[in-house]
N, C-alpha and C positions, 0 to 999 in steps of 0.2 A: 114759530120757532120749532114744533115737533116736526113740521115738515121736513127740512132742514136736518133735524137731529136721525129723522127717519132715514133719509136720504145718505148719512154719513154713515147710521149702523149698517146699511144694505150694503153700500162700497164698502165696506172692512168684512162682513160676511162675504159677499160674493165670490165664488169661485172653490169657497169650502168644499172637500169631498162628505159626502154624507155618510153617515156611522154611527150607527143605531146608540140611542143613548147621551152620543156627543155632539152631533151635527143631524140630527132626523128633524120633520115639520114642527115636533110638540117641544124641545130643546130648542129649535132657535126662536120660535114664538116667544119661548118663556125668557130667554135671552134680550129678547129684544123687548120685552114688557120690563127686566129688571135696569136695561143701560138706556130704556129710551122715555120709559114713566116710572120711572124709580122706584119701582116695583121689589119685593125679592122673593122671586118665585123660581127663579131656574133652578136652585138646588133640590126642588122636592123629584127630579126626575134624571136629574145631569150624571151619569155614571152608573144607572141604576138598573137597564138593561143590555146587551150587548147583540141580541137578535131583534126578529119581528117576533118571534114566540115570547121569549120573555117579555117583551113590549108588552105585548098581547097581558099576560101572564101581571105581571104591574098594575097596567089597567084595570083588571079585575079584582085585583084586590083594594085599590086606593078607594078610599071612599068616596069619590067624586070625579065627575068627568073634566075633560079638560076646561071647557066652556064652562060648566056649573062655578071652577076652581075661582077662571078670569072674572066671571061675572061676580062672586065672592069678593072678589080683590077690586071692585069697583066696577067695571063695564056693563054696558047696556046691552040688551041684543035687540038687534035691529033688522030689518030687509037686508036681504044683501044689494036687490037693486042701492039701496040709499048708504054705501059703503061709500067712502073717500080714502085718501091719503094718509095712513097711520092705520086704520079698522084691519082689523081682522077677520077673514072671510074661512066658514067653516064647514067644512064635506062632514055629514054624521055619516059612519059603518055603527052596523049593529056592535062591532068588537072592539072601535076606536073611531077619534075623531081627525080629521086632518085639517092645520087650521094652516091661513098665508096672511102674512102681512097683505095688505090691499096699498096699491102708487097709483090708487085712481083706475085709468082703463087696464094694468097691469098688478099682477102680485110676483112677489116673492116667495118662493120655497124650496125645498129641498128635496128630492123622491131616491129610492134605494137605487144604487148605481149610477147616480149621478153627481150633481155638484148644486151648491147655492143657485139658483138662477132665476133671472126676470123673464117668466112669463107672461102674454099679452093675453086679457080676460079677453073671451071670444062671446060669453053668454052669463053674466049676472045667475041667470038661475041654476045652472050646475052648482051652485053651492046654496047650502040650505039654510043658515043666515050667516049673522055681521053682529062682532061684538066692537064696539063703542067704548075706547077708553076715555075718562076726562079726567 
């Protein structure tokens, strides 16, 4: 059934422009953790910067990473080899995290000047792990 439900938030996201705050990787992750595991998580960041500095800037002061947050709210972390359909696949920077929905051999995200879109994973290890919601 999450598949399914994964697959419907992705067509209603896609094609969104990205905008820091409103449509960036950490806003539609949390997006998609509140409309697809009934989560409510996207307020603690939805409106709350409007650049990459203030992003920046946010991060630094919240008391927890993005991943520490999800895995708080129940998720596991895992290989990202062992990622499936629904996981979240997560790049750490020293500054910030950039996490994608994982569709199996493909994720979804978002990147600055661009829009929603399904990218195809070329290498499991570019990303340095996989959060696991149930």
């Amino acid at each position: 059934m999450v598949d399914l439900e994964t697959i419907a938030f992705v067509e209603k996201e896609k094609h969104k422009p990205f905008s820091w705050g409103v449509n960036d990787c950490h806003t539609l992750v949390l997006k998609y953790l509140d409309e697809v595991w009934g989560k409510d998580v996207h307020k603690e960041v939805f409106k709350k910067y409007k650049t990459k500095k203030e992003a920046i800037s946010y991060r630094k002061e919240y008391p927890e990473s993005l991943s520490d947050g999800i895995i708080k709210a129940g998720a596991t972390k895992i290989p990202p080899k062992m990622a499936r359909m629904g996981d979240l696949l997560i790049v750490d920077h020293k500054l910030f995290q950039l996490a994608h929905i994982c569709l199996g051999s493909q994720i979804v995200s978002v990147f600055e000047g661009s829009c929603t879109t399904i990218f195809k994973i070329v290498d499991f290890s570019l990303f340095d792990w996989a959060l696991r919601i149930e």
